[in-house]
C-alpha positions in Angstrom: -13.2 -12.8 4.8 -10.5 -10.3 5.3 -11.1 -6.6 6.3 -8.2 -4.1 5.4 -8.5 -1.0 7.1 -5.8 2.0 5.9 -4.8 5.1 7.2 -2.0 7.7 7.0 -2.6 9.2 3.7 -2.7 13.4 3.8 -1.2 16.2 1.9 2.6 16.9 1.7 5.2 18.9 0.0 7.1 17.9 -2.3 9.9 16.3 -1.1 8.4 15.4 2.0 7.6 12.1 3.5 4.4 9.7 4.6 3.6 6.6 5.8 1.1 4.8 5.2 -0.5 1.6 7.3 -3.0 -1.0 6.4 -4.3 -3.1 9.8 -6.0 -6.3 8.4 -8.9 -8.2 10.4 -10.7 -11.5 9.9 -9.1 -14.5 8.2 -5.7 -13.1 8.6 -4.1 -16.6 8.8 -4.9 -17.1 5.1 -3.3 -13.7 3.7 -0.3 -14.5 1.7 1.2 -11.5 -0.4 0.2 -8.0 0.8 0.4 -4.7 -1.1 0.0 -1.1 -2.1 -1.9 0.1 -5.2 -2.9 3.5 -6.5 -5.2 5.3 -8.6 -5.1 8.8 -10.0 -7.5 10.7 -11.5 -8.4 9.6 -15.3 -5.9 7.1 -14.7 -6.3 3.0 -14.2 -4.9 1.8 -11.1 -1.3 0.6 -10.7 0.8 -1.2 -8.2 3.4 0.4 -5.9 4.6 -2.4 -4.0 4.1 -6.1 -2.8 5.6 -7.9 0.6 4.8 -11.7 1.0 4.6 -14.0 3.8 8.5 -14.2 3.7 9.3 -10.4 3.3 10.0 -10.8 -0.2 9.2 -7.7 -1.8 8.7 -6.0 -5.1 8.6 -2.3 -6.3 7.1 -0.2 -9.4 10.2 1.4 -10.9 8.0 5.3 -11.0 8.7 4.2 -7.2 12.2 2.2 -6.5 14.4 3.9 -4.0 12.1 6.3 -2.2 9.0 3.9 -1.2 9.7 0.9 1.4 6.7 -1.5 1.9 6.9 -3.4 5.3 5.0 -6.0 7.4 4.5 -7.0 11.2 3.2 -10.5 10.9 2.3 -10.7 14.4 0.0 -7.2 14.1 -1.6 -8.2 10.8 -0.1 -4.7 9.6 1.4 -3.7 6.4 2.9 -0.2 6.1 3.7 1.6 3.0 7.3 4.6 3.8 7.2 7.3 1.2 9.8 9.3 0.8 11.2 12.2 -1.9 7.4 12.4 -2.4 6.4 14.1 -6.1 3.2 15.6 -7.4 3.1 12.4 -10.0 2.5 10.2 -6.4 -0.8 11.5 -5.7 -3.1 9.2 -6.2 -5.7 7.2 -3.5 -3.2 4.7 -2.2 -5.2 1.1 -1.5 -3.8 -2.0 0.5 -4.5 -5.1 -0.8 -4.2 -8.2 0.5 -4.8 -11.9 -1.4 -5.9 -15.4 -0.2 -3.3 -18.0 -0.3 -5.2 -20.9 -1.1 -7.6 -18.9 -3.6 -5.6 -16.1 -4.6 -9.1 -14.2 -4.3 -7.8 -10.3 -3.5 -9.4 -7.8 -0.7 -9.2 -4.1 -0.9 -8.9 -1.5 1.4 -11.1 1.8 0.9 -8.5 4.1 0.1 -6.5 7.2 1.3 -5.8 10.1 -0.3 -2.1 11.4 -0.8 -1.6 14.5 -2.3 1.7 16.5 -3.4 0.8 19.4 -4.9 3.0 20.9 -8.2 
């Protein structure tokens, strides 16, 4: 079992800039691919970013150029850097992290960004 825990999620201006961290727990040494997801209102949820094992990382184009996703290996912590921030990025962000011999996912609970128009 893996537990996900994020944090950092709050209300900014457009423009402004947010980070978000995940701090995983539990079977950490079967995580492979870490990543950010988001839901808005009415809307299905979508990716924002992935990091694997290696660093190797991968970006929705709504989000190329102002989000970084990192990750600290050795403090089983993924962190999400939003910058240029847009009233189209609110959403409840979730980490999610996936099992690299099962590929079986685990979610975070969500936090809540919010740019307002």
């Amino acid at each position: 079992q893996v537990q996900l825990v994020e944090s950092g999620g709050g209300l900014v201006q457009p423009g402004g800039s947010l980070r978000l961290s995940c701090a995983a727990s539990g079977s950490i040494y079967s995580i492979s691919r870490m990543g950010w997801y988001r839901q808005a209102p009415g809307k299905q949820r979508e990716l924002v970013a992935t990091i694997t094992s290696n660093r190797g990382t991968n970006y929705a184009n709504s989000v190329k150029g102002r989000f970084t996703i990192s990750r600290d290996n050795a403090k089983n912590t993924v962190h999400l850097q939003m910058n240029s921030l847009k009233p189209e990025d609110t959403a409840v962000y979730y980490c999610q992290a996936v099992h690299s011999a099962t590929l079986r996912d685990y979610w975070g609970q969500g936090t809540q960004v919010t740019v307002p128009s």
